[in-house]
C-alpha positions in Angstrom: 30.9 63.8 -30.4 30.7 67.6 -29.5 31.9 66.9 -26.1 34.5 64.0 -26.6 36.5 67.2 -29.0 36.1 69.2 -26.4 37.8 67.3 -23.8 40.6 66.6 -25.9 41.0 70.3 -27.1 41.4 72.7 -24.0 41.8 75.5 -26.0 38.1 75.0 -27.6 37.0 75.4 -24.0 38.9 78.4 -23.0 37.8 80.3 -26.3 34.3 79.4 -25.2 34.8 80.6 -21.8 36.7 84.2 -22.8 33.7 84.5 -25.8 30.6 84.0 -23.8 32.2 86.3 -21.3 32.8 88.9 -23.8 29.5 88.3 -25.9 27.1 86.6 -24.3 24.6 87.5 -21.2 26.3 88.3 -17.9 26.8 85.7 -15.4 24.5 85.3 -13.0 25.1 85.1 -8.8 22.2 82.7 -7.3 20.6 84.9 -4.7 17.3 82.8 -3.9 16.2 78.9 -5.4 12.9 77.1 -3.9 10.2 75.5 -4.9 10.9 76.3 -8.6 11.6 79.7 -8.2 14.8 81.2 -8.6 16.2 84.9 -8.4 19.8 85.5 -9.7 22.0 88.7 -9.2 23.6 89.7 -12.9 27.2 90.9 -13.4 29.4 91.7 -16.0 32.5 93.9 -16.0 34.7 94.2 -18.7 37.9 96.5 -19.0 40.3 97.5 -21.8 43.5 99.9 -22.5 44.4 100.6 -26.1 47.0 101.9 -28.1 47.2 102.6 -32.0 50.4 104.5 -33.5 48.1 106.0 -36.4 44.8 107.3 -36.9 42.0 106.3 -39.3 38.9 107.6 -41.0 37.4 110.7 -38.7 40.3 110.5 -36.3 42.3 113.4 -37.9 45.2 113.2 -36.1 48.8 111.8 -36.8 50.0 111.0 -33.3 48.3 107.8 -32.4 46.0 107.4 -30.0 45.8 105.5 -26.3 42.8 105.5 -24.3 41.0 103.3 -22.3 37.2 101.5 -22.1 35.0 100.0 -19.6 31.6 98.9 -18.7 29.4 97.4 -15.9 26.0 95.3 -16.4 24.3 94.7 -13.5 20.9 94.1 -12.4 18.4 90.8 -11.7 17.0 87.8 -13.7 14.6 85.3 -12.4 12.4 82.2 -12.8 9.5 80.6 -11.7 8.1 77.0 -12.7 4.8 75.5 -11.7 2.7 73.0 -12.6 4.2 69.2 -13.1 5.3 70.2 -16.5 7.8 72.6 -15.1 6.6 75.2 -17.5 8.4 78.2 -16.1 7.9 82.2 -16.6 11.7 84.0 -16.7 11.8 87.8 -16.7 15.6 90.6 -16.4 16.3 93.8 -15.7 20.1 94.9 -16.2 21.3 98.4 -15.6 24.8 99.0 -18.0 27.4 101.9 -17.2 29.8 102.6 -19.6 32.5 104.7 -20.7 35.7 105.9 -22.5 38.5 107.8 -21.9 41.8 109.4 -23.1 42.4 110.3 -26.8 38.7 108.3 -27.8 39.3 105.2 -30.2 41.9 105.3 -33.4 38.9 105.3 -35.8 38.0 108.7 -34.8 34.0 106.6 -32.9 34.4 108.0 -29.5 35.8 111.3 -28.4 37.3 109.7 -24.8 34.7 112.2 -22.9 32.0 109.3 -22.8 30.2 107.8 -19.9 26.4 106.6 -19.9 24.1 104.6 -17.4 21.0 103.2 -19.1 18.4 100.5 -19.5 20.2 97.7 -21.1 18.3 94.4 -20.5 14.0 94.4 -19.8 12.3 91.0 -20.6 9.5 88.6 -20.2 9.5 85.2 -21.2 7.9 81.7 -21.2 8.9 78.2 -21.4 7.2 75.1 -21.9 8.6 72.7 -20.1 7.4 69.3 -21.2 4.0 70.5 -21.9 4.6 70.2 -25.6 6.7 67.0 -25.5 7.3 66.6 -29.4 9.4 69.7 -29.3 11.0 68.6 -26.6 12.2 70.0 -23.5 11.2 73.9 -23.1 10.7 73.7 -27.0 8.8 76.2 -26.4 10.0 79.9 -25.7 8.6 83.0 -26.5 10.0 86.3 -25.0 9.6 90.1 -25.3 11.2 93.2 -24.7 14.8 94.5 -24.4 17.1 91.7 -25.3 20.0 90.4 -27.2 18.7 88.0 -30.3 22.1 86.3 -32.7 21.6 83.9 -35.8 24.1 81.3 -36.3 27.8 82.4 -35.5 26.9 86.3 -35.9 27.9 86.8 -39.7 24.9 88.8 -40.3 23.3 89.1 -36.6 24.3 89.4 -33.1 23.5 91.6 -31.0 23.0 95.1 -31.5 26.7 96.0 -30.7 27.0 98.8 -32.8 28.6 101.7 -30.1 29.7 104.8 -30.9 30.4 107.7 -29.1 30.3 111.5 -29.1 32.8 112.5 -31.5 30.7 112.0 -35.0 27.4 114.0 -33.3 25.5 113.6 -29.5 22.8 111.7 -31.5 25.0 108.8 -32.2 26.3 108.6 -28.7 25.2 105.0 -26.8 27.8 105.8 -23.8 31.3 104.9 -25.4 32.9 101.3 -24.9 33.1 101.2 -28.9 35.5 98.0 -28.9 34.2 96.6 -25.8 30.4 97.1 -27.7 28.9 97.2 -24.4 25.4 97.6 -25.5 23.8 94.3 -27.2 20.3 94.6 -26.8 18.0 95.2 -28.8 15.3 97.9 -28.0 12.1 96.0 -28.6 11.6 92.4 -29.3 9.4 89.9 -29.8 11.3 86.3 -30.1 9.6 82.4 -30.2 11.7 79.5 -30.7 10.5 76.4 -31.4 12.2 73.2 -30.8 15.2 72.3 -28.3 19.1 72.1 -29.4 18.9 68.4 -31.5 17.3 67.8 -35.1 14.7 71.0 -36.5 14.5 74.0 -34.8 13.2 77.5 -36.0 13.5 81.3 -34.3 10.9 83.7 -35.7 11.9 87.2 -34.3 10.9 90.9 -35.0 13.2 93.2 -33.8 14.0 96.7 -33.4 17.0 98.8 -32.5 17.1 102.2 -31.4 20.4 102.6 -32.5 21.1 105.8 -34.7 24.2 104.5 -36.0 21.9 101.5 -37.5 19.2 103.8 -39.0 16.8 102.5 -35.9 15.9 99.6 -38.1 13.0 97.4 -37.5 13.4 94.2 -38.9 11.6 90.7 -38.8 12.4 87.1 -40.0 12.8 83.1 -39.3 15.7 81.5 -38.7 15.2 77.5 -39.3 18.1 75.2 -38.2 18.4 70.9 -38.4 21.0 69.7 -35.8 22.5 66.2 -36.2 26.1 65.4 -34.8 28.0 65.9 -37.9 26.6 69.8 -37.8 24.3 71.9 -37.9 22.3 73.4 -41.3 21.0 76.7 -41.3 18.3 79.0 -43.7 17.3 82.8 -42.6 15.4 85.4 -44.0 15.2 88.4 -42.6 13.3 91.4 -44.4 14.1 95.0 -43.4 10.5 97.0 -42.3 11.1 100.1 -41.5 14.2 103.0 -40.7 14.5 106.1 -38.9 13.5 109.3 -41.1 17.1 109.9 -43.0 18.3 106.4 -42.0 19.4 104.3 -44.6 16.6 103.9 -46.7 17.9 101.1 -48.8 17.0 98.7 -45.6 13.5 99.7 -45.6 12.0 96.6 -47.6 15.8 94.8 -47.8 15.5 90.9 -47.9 18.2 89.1 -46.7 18.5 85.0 -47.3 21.2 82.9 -46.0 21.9 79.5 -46.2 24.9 78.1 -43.1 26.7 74.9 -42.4 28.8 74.3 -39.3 30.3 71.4 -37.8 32.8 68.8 -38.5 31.1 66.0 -41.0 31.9 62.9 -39.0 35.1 63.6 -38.9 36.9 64.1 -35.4 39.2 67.2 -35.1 38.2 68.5 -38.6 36.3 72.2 -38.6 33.9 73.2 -41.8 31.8 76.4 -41.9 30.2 78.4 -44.4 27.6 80.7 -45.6 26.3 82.2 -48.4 23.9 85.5 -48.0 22.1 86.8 -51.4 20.6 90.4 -50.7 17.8 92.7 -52.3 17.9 95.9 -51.5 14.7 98.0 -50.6 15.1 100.8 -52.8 17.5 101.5 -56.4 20.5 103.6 -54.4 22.3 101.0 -53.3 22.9 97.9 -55.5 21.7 94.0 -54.6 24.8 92.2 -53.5 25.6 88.8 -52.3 28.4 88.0 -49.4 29.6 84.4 -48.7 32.9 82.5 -47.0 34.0 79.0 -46.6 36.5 78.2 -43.5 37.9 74.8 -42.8 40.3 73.9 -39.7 42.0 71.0 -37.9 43.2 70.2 -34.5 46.3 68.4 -34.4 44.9 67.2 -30.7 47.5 64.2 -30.2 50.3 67.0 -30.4 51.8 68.5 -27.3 49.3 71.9 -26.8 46.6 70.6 -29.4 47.7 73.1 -32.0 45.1 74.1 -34.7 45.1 75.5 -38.2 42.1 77.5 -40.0 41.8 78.7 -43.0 38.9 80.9 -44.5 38.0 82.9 -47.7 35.0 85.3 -47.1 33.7 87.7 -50.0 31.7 90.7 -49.8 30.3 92.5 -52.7 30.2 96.2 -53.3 26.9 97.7 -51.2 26.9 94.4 -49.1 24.9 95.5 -46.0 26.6 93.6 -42.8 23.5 94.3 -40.6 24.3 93.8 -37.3 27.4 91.4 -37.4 29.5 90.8 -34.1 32.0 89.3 -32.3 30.9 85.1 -31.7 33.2 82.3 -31.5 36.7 84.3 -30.7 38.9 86.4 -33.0 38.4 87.2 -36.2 34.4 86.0 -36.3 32.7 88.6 -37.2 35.2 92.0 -36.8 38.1 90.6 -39.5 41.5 92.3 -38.4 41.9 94.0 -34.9 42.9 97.3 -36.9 40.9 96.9 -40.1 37.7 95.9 -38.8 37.1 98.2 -35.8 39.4 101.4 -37.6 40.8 101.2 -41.1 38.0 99.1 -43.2 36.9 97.4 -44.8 33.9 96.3 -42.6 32.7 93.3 -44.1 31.6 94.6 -47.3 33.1 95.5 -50.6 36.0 93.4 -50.2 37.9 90.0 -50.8 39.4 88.5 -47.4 41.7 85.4 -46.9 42.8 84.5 -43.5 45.0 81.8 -41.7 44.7 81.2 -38.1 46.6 79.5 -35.9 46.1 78.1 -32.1 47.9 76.8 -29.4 47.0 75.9 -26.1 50.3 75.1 -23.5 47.4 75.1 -20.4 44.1 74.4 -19.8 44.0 77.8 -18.5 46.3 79.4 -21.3 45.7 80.0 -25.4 47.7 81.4 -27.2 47.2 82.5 -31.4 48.1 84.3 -34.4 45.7 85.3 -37.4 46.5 87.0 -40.4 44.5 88.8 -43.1 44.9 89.9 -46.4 42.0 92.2 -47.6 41.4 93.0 -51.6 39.5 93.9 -54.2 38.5 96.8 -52.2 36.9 99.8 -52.8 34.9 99.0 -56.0 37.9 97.2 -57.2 40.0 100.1 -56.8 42.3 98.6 -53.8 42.5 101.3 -52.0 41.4 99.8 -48.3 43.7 96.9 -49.6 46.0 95.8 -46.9 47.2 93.3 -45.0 47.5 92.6 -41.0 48.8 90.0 -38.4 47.6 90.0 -34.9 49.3 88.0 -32.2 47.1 87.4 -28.6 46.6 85.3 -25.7 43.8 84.1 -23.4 44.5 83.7 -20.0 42.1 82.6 -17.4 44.1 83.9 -14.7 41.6 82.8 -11.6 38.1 81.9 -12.0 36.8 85.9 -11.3 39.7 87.4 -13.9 40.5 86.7 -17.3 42.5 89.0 -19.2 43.6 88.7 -22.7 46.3 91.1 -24.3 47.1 91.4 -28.1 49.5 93.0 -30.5 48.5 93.8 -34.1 50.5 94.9 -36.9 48.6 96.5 -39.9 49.7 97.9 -43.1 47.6 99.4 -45.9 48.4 99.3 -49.2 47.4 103.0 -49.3 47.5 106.3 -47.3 44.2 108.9 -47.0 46.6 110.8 -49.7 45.9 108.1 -51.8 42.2 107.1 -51.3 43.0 104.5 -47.8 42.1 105.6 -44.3 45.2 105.7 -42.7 45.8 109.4 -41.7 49.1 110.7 -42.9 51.0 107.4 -44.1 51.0 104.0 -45.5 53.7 102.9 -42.1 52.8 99.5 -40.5 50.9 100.5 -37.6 51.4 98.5 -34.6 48.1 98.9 -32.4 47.6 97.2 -28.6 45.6 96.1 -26.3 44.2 94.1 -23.0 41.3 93.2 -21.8 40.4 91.9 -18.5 37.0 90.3 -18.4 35.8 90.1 -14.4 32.9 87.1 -13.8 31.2 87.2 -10.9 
């Protein structure tokens, strides 16, 4: 059923290609196969320019800001299978340089003075094969060391993309590339999954980021899933162990559940997803707080271009903790607004959000889209991050080793700093830019 969509919808598979190129692993170059052995070269370059008219939160200015991000990920992955089961041992090691330049982001994240090469990827794995054949094929993975780890479509994990630069204190500093979030990986992990991609499934993972900017939590859980073609059902828990002295303490002992649901119920060309997250905090500073959204879309696919319509209602309460969110099936999922959810706030907590989307797709190799937002009830029902925004963008897949996708955003808050927003200096409509050119090798 999955598939037939797909074929009839070519914008569903360009959005797939330009998101796994901008989230996923990098894409591999075969440099030896033989005898169940395989050694792959690993590349992924990413490149973006920016512009913002205003300024928000620890950006002080008033003159806008343009500047410029880029990284490179590049090292080796391998396999090795033996035995008539094909049970196989996998293993990476990816290098990652990145870096920003000009005036640094509009948020006031990176100073533009940024570059960093580092460690990014460093893992060990093993699959079963069909040793195990009621779990199916390779139903049996378990992996360890530096790697990325996601839960569902990345509403509360994936990846830890959280990159800031120099300009709030050398300790947060991960290299720059805060948009591009070039660094995913976790710092230590130890991941099994159980079960292959049809009927019940399960992840357990323990995880632990040595990123300052999320407190260096250590964190463990399960993620249980039961595939069948009308969707998939999802239930997590994740439990916060353990933060960084002066972290944020209220993760230490946080429980997390979530209950998902996405796919399309039987019904061709409809879209339904949803989740509801309850959340108790580890400590009495910060509140409990739940977060939840429901989204439904549909694909006019017998029109010329296959047009599509979404629709989707998320709420956060006041002290929601986000976690590790990030950016999964295309714009708008997780980061909410262009300007509001990398700049301005609010950042998926304390906040009401509706949002229309809308997608077009004149080429196979061409989608174009517009999304608006509405955020309110922000601030602890104050309003003052209230705002609205409309983003206009393309995805063009320009030859199989470029894509490049430019947008233009148009945000306006309901309030200036003067008046408790983050907008430095005025409530104006800010129009904010940008490309990105995505290079697969």
């Amino acid at each position: 059923m999955k598939l037939q969509i797909a074929r009839r919808v070519p914008g569903f598979l360009l959005t797939a290609a330009v998101t796994a190129a901008m989230a996923a692993p990098a894409s591999a170059y075969n440099l030896y196969s033989k005898d169940g052995s395989e050694l792959n070269l690993d590349i992924e370059a990413v490149f973006g320019v920016f512009s913002s008219e205003e300024n928000y939160l620890f950006d002080t200015d008033t003159g806008g800001a343009d500047w410029r991000e880029g990284y490179i990920k590049y090292g080796l992955s391998g396999s090795h299978a033996y035995g008539e089961s094909g049970a196989s041992v996998y293993a990476g090691v990816n290098l990652l340089s990145s870096a920003t330049w000009g005036d640094g982001d509009a948020g006031g994240f990176t100073s533009g003075d940024e570059s960093e090469t580092d460690l990014e990827d460093a893992y060990l794995g093993w699959r079963s094969g069909s040793m195990i054949p009621a779990l199916g094929e390779n139903g049996l993975d378990i992996s360890f060391g530096r790697q990325q780890f996601a839960i569902g479509d990345g509403f509360l994990i994936n990846g830890d993309s959280l990159n800031f630069g120099d300009a709030l204190g050398d300790e947060l500093d991960r290299g720059g590339a805060y948009w591009l979030a070039a660094r995913k990986a976790f710092d230590r992990t130890a991941i099994v999954r159980i079960g292959d991609a049809e009927g019940l499934r399960a992840d357990l993972f323990w995880l632990e980021s040595d990123n300052v900017a999320q407190s260096k939590m250590e964190l463990a859980g399960i993620n249980a899933e039961y595939t069948i073609p009308e969707g998939t059902f999802g239930l997590a828990y994740i439990q916060g162990l353990d933060v960084m002295e002066g972290g944020a303490t209220h993760r230490d002992g946080q429980d997390t559940l979530s209950l998902r649901y996405q796919g399309n119920a039987g019904v061709e060309n409809l879209f339904l997803s949803g989740e509801f997250v309850t959340q108790d905090q580890g400590d009495n500073t910060v509140a409990d707080a739940d977060a939840w959204y429901v989204e439904a879309g549909w694909t006019f696919a017998d029109l010329p271009w296959s047009p599509s319509v979404n629709y989707r209602y998320s709420t956060f309460d006041e002290g929601f903790d986000p976690l590790f969110f990030g950016f999964s099936r295309g714009y708008g999922t997780w980061f909410q607004g262009e300007v509001a959810a990398n700049y301005a706030g609010p950042f998926n907590s304390d906040a009401d959000v509706h949002h229309i989307g809308v997608k077009a797709s004149p080429t196979e190799m061409l989608s174009v889209g517009a999304l608006f937002f509405d955020f309110s009830d922000t601030a602890s029902g104050s309003g003052a991050l209230d705002g609205q925004e409309i983003d206009l963008y393309a995805e063009w897949v320009v030859t199989p080793n470029l894509i490049v996708s430019p947008l233009i955003g148009f945000y306006t808050p309901d309030n200036s700093d003067a008046n408790g927003g983050t907008q430095i200096g005025s409530d104006d409509t800010n129009v904010y830019a940008q490309m990105i050119a995505i290079v697969p090798f």
